[in-house]
Structure formats: C-alpha cells, structure tokens
C-alpha positions as CSV (number, residue, x, y, z in Angstrom):
1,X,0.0,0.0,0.0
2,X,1.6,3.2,-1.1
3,X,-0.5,6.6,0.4
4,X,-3.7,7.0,2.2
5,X,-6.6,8.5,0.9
6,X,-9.4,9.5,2.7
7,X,-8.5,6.8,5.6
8,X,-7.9,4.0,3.1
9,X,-5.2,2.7,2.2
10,X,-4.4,2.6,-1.7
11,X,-3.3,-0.1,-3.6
12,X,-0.1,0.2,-6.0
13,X,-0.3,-1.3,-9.3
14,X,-3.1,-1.3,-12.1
15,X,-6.5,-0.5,-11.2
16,X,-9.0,-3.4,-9.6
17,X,-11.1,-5.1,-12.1
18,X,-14.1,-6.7,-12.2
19,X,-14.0,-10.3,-12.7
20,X,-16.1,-10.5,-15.7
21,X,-13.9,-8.4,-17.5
22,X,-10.6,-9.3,-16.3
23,X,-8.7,-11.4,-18.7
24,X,-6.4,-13.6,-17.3
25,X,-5.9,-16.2,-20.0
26,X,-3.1,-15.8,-22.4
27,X,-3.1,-17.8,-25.2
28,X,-0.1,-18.5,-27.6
29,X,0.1,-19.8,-31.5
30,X,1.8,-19.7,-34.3
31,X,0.5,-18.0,-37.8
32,X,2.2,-17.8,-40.7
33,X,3.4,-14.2,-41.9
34,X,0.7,-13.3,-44.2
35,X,-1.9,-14.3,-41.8
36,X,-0.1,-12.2,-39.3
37,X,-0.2,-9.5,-41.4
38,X,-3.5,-9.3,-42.4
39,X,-4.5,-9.4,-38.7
40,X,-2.5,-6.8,-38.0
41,X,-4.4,-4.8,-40.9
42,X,-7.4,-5.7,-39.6
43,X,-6.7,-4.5,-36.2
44,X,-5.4,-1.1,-37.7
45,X,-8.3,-0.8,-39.7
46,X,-10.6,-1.4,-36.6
47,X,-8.9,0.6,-34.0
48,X,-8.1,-2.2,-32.1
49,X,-5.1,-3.8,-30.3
50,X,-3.9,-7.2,-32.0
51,X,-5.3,-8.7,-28.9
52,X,-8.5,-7.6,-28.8
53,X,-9.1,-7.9,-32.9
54,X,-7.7,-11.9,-32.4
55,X,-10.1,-12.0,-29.2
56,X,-13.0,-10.3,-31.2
57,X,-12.5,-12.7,-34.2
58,X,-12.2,-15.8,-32.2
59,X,-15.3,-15.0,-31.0
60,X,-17.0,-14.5,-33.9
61,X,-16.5,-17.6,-35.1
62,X,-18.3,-18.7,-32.2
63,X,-20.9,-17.2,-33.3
64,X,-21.0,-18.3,-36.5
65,X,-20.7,-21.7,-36.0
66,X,-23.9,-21.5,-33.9
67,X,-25.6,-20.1,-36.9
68,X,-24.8,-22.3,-39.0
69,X,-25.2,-25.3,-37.1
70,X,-28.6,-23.7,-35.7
71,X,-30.1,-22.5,-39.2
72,X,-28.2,-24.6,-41.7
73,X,-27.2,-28.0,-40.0
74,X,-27.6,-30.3,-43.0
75,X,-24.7,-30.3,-45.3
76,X,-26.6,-29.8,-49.0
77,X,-27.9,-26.1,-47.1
78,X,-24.4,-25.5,-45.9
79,X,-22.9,-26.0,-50.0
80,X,-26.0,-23.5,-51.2
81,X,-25.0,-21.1,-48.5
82,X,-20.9,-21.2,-49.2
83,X,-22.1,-21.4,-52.8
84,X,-23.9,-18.4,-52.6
85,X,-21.7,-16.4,-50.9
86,X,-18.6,-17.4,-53.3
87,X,-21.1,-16.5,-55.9
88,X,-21.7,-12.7,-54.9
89,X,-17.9,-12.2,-53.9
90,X,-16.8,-13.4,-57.1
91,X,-19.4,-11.6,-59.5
92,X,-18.9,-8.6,-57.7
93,X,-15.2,-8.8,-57.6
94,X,-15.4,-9.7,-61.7
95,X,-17.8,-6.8,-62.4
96,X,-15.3,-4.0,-60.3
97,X,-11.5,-5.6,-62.5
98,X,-13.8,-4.9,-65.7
99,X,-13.9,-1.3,-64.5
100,X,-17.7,-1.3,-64.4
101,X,-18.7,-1.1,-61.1
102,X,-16.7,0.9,-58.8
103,X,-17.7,0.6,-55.5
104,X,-18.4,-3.2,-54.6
105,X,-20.9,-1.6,-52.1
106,X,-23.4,-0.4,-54.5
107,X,-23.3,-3.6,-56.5
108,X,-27.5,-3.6,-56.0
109,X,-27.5,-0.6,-58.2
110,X,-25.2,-1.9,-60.8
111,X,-27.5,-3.6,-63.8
112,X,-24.8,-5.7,-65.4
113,X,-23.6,-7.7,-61.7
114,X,-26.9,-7.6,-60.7
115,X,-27.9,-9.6,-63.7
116,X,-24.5,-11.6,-63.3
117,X,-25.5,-12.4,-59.6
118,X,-29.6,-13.5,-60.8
119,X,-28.1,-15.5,-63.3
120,X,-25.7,-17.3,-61.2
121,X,-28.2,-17.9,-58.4
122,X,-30.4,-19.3,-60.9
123,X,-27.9,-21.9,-61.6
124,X,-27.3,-22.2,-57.9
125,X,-31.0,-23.4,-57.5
126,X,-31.6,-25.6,-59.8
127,X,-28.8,-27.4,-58.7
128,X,-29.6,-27.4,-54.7
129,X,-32.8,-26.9,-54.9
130,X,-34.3,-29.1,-58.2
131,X,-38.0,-28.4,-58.9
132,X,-40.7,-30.3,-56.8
133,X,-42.2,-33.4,-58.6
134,X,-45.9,-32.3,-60.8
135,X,-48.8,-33.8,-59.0
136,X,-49.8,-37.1,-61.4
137,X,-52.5,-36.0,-63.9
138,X,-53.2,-40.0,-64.4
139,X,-53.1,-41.5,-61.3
140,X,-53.9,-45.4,-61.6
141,X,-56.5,-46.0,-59.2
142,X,-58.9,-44.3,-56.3
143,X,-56.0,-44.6,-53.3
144,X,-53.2,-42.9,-55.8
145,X,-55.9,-40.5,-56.9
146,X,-56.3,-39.0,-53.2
147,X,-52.8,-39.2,-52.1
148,X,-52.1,-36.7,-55.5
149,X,-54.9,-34.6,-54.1
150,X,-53.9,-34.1,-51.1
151,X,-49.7,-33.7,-52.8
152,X,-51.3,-31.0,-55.0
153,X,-52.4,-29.1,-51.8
154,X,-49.6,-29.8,-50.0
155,X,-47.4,-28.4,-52.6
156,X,-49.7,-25.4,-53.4
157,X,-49.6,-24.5,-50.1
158,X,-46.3,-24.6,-49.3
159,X,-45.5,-22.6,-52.7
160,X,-47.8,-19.6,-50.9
161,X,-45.8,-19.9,-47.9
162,X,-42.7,-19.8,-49.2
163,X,-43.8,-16.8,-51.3
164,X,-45.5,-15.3,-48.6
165,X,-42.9,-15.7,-45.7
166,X,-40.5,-14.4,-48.0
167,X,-42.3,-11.3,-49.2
168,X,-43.0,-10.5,-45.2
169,X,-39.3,-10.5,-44.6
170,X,-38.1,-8.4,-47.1
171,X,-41.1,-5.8,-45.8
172,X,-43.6,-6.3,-48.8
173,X,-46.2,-7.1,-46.3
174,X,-47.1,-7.0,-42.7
175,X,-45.7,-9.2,-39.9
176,X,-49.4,-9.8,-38.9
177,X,-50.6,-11.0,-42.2
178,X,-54.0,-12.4,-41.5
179,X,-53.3,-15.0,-44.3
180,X,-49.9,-16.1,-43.1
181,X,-49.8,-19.2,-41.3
182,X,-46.6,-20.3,-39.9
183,X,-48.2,-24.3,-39.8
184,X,-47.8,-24.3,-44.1
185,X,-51.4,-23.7,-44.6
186,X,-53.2,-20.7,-46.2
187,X,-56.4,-19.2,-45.7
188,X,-57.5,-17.4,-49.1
C-alpha cells in the first residue's frame, strides 16, 4: 500500500477489475506471416489492439458456428449457402476488375452484376434446390388418386408460404398478415 486516501489505504499497481472483465488467459500460436499481417491490418483498420481484434475474431467464429449449425445443420444447405456467398464475392469482384462497377458496395444498383449475380443464383437453384415433382394427372387407381390430391395441396400451399414468408421478410407485407400461417397452410 503506497498513500492513504481518505483513511484507506491505496493499492499500487493497475487499477482493480471486475471479474467478468478481467482477462487472465493468455493464449499462444503460431501464424504464418501473411496471416499475421492481415490481422495486424485488420486490427489497424478497426482501432483495435492485436489482442483484442484476435479476441473479437475468435469470438465471432463462435458465433458463427452456432448459426450455421442452428439455421443450416444439413450439409446440402451449408454447399448453397458457401455457394452463394462465393457467388456474390466473385461476381462482384469480376464486375469492379472490368472497370464497371466501382464501389463493390453499390453492386444492388449496378445492372450488369446484378444480372451476373440472378443468373448465377439461378444456376445455384436448380442445382440445390431441383423443382418439386408435378402432381400425377393420371393416377392409376382411387387410393393414388387421393394421395395426389392431397400432394397437390400440399405443394400449393407450401409454394404460398414460401412466397409469402419471404415477401413479409423483405417488408412487402405485414408481420401480422392475417393470411400467413406459420403451420404451411393458407387461408385465401
């Protein structure tokens, strides 16, 4: 203890901490050069230490990883995800080296990626996601009749969900939508 202040004595040395914040763990690993340098870009770029932009990355991945094994735990979604993501870096990578779009964050308003990017998902769906089967306009007997029935509803609801979930997310209608039924089925 090195003074006293107001009847207490004061501590030497850094400032008491909370424990939630204290970090006492020190972890040590090798990187190769280039990976060393583009976290200490990163880290420039942010304002941060090198610590804290390896400590706020680390954690991120985190973080990802729950995503992905929350919303996308099969491996076909994972490949149309990567897929897709590849797909917009790359087009909009192509369509700024061909001196056409120059700011890869207005891409949305750039006609020829956007129509690089539709074309390319288009291709991305029909290969991950292939067209659902037609119901059978000639089914052979009563019992194959009413399964197709009930496969034609089925199918014609989930294309209005699909439609209509999607159309609430991206703010084309309301949240409360009094047709939207989060079971599949529709009430028109």
């Amino acid at each position: 203890m090195s003074t006293i202040q107001d009847g207490q004595a004061r501590r030497m040395g850094r400032p008491t901490v909370a424990d939630e914040e204290r970090k006492s763990a020190t972890l040590r690993f090798r990187a190769t050069e280039a990976l060393r340098e583009r976290i200490e870009q990163a880290a420039n770029n942010s304002g941060l230490t090198l610590s804290e932009e390896l400590e706020r990355r680390l954690a991120d991945s985190f973080k990802f990883e729950l995503v992905l094994h929350t919303m996308f735990s099969d491996e076909q979604t994972k490949a149309f995800f990567v897929n897709l993501a590849a797909l917009v870096h790359t087009v909009r990578k192509h369509s700024n080296e061909d001196g056409t779009l120059s700011d890869l964050a207005k891409w949305f308003e750039h006609d020829p990626t956007r129509a690089g990017l539709r074309a390319g998902i288009d291709v991305l769906v029909d290969h991950f996601i292939p067209e659902a089967r037609k119901p059978n306009p000639s089914p052979s007997n009563p019992a194959e009749a009413r399964q197709e029935r009930f496969y034609a509803v089925e199918l014609e609801n989930m294309e209005e969900f699909g439609k209509e979930f999607t159309e609430m997310m991206m703010g084309k209608i309301s949240e409360n939508a009094a047709d939207l039924n989060l079971d599949g089925s529709s009430e028109h």
